[in-house]
mmCIF file of the C-alpha atoms, coordinates in Angstrom:
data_MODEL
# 
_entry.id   MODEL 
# 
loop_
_atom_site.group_PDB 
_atom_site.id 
_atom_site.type_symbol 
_atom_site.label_atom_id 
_atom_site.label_alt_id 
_atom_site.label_comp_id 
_atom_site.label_asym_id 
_atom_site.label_entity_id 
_atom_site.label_seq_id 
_atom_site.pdbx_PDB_ins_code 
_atom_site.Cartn_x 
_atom_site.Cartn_y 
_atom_site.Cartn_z 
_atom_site.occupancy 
_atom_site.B_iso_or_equiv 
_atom_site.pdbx_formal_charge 
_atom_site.auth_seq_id 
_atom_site.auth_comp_id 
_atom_site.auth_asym_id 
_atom_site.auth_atom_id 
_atom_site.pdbx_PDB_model_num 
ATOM 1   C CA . UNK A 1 1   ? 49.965 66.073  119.633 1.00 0.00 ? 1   UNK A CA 1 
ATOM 2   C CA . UNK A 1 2   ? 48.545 66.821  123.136 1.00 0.00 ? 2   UNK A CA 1 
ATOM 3   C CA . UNK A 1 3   ? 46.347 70.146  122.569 1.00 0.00 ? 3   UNK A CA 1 
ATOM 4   C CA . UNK A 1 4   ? 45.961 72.879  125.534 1.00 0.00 ? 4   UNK A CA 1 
ATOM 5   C CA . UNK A 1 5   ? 43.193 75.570  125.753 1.00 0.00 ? 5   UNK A CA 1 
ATOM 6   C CA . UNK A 1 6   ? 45.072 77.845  128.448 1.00 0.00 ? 6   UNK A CA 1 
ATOM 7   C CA . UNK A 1 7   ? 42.540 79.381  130.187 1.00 0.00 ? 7   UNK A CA 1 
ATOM 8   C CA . UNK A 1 8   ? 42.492 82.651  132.548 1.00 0.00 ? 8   UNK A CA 1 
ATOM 9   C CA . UNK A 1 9   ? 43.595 83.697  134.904 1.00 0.00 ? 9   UNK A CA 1 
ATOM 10  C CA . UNK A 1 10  ? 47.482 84.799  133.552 1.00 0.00 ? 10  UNK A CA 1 
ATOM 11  C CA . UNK A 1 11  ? 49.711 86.831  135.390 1.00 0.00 ? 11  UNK A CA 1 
ATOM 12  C CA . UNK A 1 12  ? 48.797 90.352  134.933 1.00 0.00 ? 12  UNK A CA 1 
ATOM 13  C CA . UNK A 1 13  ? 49.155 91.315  131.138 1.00 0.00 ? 13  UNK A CA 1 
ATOM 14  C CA . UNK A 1 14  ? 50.836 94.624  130.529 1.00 0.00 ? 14  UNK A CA 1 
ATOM 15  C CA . UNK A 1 15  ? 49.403 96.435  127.716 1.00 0.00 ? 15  UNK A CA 1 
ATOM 16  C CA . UNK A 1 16  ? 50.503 99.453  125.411 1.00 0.00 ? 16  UNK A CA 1 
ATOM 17  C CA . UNK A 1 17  ? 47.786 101.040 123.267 1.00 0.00 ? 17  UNK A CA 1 
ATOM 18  C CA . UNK A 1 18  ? 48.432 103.888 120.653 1.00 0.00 ? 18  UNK A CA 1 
ATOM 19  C CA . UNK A 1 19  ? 44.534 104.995 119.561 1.00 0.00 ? 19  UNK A CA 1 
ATOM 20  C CA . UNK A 1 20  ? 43.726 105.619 116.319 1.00 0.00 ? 20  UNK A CA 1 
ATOM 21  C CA . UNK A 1 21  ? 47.479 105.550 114.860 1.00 0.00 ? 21  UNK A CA 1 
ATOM 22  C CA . UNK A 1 22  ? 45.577 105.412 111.378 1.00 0.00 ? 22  UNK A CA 1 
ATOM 23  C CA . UNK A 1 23  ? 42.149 106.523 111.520 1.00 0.00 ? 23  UNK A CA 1 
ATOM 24  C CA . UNK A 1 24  ? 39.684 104.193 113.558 1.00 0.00 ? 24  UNK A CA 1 
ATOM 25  C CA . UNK A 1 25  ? 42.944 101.815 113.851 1.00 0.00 ? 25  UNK A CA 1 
ATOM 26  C CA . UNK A 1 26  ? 44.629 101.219 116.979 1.00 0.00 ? 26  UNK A CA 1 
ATOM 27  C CA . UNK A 1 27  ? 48.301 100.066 117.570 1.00 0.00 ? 27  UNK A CA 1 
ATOM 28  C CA . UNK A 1 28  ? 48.949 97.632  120.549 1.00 0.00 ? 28  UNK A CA 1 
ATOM 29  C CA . UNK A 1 29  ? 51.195 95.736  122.715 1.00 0.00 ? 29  UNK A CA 1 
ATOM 30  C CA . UNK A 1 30  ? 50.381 93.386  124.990 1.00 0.00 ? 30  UNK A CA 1 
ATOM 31  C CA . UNK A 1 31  ? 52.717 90.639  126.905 1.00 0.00 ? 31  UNK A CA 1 
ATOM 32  C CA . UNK A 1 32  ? 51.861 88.545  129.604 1.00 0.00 ? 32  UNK A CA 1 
ATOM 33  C CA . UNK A 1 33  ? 52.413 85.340  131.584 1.00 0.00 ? 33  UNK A CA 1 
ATOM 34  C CA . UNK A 1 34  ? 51.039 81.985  131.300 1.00 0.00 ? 34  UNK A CA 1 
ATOM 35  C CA . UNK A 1 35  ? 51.146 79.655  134.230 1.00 0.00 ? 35  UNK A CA 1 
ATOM 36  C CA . UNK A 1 36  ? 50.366 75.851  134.238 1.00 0.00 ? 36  UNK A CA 1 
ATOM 37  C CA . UNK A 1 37  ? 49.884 73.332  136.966 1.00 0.00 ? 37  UNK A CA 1 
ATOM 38  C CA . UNK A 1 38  ? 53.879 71.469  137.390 1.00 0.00 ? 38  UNK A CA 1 
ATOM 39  C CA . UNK A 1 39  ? 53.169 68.102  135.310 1.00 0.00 ? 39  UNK A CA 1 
ATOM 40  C CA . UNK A 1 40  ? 50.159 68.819  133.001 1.00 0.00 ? 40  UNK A CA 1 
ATOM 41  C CA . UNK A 1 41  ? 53.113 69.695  130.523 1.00 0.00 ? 41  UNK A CA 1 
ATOM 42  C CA . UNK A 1 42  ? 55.597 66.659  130.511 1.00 0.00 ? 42  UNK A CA 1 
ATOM 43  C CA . UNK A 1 43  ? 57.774 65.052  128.441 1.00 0.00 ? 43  UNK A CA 1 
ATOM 44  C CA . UNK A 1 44  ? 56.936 61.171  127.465 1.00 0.00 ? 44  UNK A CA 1 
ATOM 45  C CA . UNK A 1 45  ? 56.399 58.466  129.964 1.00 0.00 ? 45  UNK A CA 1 
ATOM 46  C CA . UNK A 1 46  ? 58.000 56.177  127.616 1.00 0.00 ? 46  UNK A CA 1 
ATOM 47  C CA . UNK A 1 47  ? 61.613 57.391  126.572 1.00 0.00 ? 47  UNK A CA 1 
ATOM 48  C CA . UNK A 1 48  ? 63.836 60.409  127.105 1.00 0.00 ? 48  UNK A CA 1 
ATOM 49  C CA . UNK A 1 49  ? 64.503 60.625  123.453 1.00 0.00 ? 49  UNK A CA 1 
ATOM 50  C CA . UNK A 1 50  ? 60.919 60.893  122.396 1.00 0.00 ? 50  UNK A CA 1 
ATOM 51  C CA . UNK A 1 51  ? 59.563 63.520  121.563 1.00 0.00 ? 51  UNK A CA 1 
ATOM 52  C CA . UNK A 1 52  ? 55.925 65.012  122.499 1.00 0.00 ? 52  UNK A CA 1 
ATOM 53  C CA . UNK A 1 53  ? 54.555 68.169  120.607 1.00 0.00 ? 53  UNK A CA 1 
ATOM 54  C CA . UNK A 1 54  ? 51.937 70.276  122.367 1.00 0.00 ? 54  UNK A CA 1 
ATOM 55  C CA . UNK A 1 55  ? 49.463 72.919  120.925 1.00 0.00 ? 55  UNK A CA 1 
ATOM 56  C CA . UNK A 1 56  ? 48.984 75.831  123.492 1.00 0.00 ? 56  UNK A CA 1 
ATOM 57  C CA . UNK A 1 57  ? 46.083 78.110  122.884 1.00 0.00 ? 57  UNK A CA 1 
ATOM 58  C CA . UNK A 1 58  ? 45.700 81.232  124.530 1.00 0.00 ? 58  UNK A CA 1 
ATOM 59  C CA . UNK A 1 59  ? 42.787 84.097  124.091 1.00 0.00 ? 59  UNK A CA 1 
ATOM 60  C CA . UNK A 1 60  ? 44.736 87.261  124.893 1.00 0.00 ? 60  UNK A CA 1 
ATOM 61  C CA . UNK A 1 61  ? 44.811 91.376  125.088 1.00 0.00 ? 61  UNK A CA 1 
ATOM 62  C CA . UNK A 1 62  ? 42.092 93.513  124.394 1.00 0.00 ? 62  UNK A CA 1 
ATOM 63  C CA . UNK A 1 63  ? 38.754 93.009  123.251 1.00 0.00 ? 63  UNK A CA 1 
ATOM 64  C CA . UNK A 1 64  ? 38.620 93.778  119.094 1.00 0.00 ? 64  UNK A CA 1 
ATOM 65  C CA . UNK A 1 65  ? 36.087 94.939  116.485 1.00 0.00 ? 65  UNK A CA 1 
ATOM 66  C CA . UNK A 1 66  ? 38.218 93.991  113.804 1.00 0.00 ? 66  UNK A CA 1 
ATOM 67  C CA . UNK A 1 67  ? 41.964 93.026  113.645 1.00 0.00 ? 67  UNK A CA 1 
ATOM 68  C CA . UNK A 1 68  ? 44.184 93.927  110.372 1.00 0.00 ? 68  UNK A CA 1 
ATOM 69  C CA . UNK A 1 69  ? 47.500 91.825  111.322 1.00 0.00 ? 69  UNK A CA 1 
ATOM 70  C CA . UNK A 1 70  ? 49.507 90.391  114.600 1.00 0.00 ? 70  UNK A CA 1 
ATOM 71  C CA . UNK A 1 71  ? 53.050 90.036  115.153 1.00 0.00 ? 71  UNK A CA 1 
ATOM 72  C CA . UNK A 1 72  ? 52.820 87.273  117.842 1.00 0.00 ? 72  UNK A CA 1 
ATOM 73  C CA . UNK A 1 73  ? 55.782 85.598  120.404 1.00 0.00 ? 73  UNK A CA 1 
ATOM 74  C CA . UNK A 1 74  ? 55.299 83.027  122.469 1.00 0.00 ? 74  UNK A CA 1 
ATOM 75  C CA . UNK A 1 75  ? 58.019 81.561  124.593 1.00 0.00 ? 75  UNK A CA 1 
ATOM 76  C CA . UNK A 1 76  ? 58.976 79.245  127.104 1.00 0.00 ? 76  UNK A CA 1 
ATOM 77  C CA . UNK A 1 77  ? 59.721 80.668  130.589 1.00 0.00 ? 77  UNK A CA 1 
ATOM 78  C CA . UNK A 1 78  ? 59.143 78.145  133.052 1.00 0.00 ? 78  UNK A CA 1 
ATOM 79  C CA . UNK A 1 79  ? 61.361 74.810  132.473 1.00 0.00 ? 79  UNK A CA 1 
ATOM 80  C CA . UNK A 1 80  ? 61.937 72.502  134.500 1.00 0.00 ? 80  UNK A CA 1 
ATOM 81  C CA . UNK A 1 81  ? 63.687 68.521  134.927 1.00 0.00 ? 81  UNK A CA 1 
ATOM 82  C CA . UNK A 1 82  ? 63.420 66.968  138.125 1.00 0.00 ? 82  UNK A CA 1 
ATOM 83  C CA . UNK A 1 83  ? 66.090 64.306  137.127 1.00 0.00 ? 83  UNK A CA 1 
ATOM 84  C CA . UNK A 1 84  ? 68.536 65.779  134.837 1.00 0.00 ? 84  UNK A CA 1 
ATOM 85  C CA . UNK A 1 85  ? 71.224 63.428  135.885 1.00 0.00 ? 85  UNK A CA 1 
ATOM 86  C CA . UNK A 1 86  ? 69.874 60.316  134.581 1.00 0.00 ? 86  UNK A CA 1 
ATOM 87  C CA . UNK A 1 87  ? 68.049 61.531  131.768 1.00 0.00 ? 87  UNK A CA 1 
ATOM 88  C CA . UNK A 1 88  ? 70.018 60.664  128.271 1.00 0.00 ? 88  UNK A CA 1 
ATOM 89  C CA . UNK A 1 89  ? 68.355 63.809  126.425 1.00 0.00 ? 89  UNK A CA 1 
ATOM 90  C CA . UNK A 1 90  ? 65.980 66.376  127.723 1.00 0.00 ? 90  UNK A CA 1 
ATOM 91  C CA . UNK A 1 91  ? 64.842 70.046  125.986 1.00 0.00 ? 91  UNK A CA 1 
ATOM 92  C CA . UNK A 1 92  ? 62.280 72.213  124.145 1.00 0.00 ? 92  UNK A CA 1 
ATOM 93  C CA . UNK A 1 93  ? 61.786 73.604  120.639 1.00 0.00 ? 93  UNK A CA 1 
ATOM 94  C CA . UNK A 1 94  ? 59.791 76.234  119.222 1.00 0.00 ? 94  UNK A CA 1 
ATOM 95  C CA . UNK A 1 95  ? 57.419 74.239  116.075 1.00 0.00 ? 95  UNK A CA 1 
ATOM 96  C CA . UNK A 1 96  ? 55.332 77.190  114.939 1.00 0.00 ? 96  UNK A CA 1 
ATOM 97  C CA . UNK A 1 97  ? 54.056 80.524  116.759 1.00 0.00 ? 97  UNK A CA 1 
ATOM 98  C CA . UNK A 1 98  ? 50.705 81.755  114.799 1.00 0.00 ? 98  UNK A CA 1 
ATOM 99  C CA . UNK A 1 99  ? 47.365 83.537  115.408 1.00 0.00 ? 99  UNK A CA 1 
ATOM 100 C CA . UNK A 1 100 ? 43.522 83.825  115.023 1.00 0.00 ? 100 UNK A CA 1 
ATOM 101 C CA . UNK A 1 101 ? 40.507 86.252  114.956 1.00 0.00 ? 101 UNK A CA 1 
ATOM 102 C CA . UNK A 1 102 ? 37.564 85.411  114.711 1.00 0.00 ? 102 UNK A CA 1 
ATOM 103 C CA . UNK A 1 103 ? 35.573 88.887  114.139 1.00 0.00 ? 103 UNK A CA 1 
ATOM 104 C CA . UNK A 1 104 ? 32.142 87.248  114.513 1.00 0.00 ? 104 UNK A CA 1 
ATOM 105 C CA . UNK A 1 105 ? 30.243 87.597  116.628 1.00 0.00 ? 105 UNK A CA 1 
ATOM 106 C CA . UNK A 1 106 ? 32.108 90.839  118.010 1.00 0.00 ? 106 UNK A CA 1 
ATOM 107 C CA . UNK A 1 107 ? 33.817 91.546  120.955 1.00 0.00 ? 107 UNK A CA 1 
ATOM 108 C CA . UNK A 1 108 ? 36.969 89.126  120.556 1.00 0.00 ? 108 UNK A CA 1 
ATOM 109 C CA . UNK A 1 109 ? 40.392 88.674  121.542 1.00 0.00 ? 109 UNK A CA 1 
ATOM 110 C CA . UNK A 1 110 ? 42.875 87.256  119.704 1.00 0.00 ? 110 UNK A CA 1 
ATOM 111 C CA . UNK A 1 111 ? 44.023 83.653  119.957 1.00 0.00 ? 111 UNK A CA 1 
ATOM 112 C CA . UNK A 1 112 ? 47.382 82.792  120.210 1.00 0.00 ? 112 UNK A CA 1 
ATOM 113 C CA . UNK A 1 113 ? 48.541 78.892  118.848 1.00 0.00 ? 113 UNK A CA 1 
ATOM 114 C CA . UNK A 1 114 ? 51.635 77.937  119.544 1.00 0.00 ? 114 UNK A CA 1 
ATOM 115 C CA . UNK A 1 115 ? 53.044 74.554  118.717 1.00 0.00 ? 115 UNK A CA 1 
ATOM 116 C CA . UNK A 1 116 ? 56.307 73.077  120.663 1.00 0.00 ? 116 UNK A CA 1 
ATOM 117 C CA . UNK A 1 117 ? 58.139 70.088  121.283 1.00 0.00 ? 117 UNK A CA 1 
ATOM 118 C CA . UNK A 1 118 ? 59.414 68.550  124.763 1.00 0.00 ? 118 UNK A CA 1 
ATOM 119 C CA . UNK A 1 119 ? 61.918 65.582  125.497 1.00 0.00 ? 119 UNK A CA 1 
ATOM 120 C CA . UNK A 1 120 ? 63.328 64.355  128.100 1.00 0.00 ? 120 UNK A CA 1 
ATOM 121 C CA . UNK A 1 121 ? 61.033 61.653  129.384 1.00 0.00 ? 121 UNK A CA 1 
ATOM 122 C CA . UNK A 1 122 ? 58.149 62.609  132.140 1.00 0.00 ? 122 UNK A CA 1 
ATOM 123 C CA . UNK A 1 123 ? 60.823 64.251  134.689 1.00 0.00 ? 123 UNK A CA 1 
ATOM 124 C CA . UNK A 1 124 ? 60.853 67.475  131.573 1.00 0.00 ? 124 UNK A CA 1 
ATOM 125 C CA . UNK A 1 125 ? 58.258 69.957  132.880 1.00 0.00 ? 125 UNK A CA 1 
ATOM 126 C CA . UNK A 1 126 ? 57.062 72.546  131.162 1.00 0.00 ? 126 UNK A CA 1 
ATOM 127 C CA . UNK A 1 127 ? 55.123 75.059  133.935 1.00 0.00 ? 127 UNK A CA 1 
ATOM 128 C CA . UNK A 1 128 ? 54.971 78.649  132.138 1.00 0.00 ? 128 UNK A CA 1 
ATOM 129 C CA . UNK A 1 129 ? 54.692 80.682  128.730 1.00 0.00 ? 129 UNK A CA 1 
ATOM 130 C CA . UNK A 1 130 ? 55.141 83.645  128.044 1.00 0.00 ? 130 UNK A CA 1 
ATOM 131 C CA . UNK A 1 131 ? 53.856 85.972  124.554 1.00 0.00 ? 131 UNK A CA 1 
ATOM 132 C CA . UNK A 1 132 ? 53.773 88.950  123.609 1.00 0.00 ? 132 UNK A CA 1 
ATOM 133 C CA . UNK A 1 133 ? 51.784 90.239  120.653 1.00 0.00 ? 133 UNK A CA 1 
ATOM 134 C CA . UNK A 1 134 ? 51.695 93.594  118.331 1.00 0.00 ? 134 UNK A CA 1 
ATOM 135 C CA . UNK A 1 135 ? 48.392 94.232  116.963 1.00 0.00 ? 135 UNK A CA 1 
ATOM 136 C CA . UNK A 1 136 ? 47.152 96.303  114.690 1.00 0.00 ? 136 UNK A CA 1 
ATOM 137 C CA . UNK A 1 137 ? 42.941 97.154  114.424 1.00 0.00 ? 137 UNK A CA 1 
ATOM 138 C CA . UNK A 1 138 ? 40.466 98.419  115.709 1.00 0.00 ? 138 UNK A CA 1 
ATOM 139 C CA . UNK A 1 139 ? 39.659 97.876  119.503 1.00 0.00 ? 139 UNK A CA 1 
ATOM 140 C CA . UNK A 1 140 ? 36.356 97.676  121.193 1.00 0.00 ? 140 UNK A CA 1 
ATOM 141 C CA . UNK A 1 141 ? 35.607 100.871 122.658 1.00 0.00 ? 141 UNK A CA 1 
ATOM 142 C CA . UNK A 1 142 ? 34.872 101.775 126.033 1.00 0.00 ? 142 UNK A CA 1 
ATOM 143 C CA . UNK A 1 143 ? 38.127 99.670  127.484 1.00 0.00 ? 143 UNK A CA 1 
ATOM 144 C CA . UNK A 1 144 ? 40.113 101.166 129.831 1.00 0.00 ? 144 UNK A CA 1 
ATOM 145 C CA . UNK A 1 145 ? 44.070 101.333 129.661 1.00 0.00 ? 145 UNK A CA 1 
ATOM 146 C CA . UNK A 1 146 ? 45.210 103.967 131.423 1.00 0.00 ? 146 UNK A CA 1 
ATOM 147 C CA . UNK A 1 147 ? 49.326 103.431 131.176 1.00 0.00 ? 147 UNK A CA 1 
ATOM 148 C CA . UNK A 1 148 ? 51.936 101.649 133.107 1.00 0.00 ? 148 UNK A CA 1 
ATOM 149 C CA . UNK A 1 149 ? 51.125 99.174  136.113 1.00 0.00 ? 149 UNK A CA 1 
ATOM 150 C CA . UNK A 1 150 ? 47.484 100.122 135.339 1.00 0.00 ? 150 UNK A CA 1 
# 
């Protein structure tokens, strides 16, 4: 399995906050784009029916004192074959969509791991992700999110 530590910069990341929903604990939203260089995520150089599986990781959102739970999504938003006519099989699947914190040492943000699968031999391109995550914790104060198109 090919691993991937996406790195910054993303696409601007929209983010929702509602402070202190239950005492020090914040609520959040936050979605955002992922964008990748067109063939550092491609299908096998070998076969259109084999399958490669990739691990994407992605540090996103706020900073975080402590986090109590995510609800993370991440998707696939930029596809792309550059031969679909002579490929016998091409696509993508979803494998598994999870998430870490690591509270020590403090600030963090939280990672997001997903795991997918391409085919379609090394014309399948995979050039964008996107997530979205609910969060629920306690941010790191003194950040600033001051509403829509902030």
């Amino acid at each position: 399995m090919a691993g991937i530590l996406v790195k910054p910069p993303f696409q601007k990341e929209e983010t929702l906050v509602v402070p202190n929903l239950v005492g020090s604990l914040d609520l959040v939203v936050v979605s955002g784009l992922a964008n990748f260089t067109v063939g550092d995520i491609k299908g096998s150089d070998d076969d259109d029916g084999t399958t490669v599986e990739f691990r994407a990781e992605m540090f996103v959102g706020p900073l975080w004192r402590n986090v109590q739970d995510v609800s993370p999504q991440v998707l696939i938003s930029g596809y792309r074959h550059d031969s679909p006519d002579t490929a016998d099989k091409a696509g993508h699947t979803a494998l598994e969509c999870t998430w870490e914190f690591k509270a020590s040492p403090p600030p963090q943000r939280i990672k997001l791991i997903y795991r997918f699968a391409l085919w379609g031999g090394d014309d399948a391109k995979v050039d964008q992700l996107s997530y979205q995550l609910t969060a629920f914790g306690e941010m790191w104060p003194g950040q600033n999110f001051d509403g829509p198109g902030k």
